[in-house]
Every structure is written in structure tokens, then in C-alpha cells.
N, C-alpha and C positions, 0 to 999 in steps of 0.2 A: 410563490411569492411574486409579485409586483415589484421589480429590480428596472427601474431606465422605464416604464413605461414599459414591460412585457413583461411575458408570464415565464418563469424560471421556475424548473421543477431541481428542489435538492431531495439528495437521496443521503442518506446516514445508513453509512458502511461501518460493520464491525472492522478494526483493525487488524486483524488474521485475512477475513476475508479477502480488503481490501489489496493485501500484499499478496495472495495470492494470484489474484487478477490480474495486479503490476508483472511479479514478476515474470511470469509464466510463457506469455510473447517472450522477453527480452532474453532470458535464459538457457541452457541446455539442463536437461535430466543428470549429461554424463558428466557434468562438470564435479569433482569433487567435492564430497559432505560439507566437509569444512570449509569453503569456499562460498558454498549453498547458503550454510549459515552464516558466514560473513556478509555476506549480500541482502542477508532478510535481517538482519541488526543494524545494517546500515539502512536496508530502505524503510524499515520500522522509527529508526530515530527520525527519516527526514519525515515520516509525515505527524507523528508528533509535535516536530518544528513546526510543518504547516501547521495544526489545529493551534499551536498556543499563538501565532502570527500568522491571522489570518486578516486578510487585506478588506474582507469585507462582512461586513454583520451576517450574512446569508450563508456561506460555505468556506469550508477550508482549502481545497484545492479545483481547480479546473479539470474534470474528467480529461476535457478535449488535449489539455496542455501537458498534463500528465502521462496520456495514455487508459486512462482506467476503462476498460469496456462497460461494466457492469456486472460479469458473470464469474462465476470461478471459472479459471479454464485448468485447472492440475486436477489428475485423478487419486484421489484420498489414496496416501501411503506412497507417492510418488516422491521422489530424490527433495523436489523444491518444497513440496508437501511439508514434509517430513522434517527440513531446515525450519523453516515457516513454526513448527509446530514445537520441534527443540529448544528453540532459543526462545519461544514466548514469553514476553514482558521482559527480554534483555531489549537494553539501548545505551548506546554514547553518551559520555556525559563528561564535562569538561569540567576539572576541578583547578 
């Protein structure tokens, strides 16, 4: 895209994926299940948040400001994995 007068590449992440990426720096393996899973519902609802407000027609989050590398970095069946993959399509929600 043509954003300011430069060329900006978006990339469209599955939302599994994506949280995979996040968390995986930020987290330990040994932290407990359920704690895993508290962590992947919450970083699940915020980026939901971001897609439904998002600041500009082009993309919903800032790799750079977020963190997001681009790659998975957890090995399938791993503790965060595994949270990530339990709680799929759970998220917060304020009634």
C-alpha cells in the first residue's frame, strides 16, 4: 500500500498464529496451564479490540509497537501452544 507517500507492506495473520508469535518471547513454558490460558484470552480479546479499532484503513496493529516478529516461535504441543489452542475463540466480554 501507498500509506504517507511510502510503500508499506501488511501481512494478514491468522489469529492463533498471531498470538502465538506474541506470546512466546514474553512468556515462560513453566508458567502454569491455567495461567497460559488466562494469558492467551486475554491477548486474544486485546487483538480483536485492535481489529474492530483500528486507527487506520490499512492495518490493525503495529508489528513494530506490538512486538509481533512474524514467525511462530512455540513448538506444536508446547505448554503456550497448547493454552493458545484450548481456549480457541474464548474472549472477554463486558456485559
Amino acid at each position: 500500500y501507498d500509506v504517507g507517500g511510502t510503500i508499506s507492506i501488511v501481512n494478514q495473520v491468522l489469529v492463533e498464529d498471531y498470538l502465538d508469535s506474541l506470546m512466546s518471547p514474553m512468556f515462560r513454558n513453566e508458567m502454569p496451564q491455567e495461567l497460559l490460558s488466562a494469558l492467551a484470552i486475554t491477548a486474544r480479546t486485546n487483538a480483536y479490540y485492535h481489529s474492530q479499532n483500528s486507527k487506520t484503513p490499512y492495518w490493525d496493529v503495529d508489528a513494530a509497537v506490538v512486538g509481533y516478529k512474524g514467525t511462530l516461535s512455540t513448538i506444536p504441543g508446547s505448554p503456550i501452544n497448547q493454552a493458545i489452542q484450548h481456549t480457541q475463540f474464548m474472549v472477554l466480554n463486558q456485559n
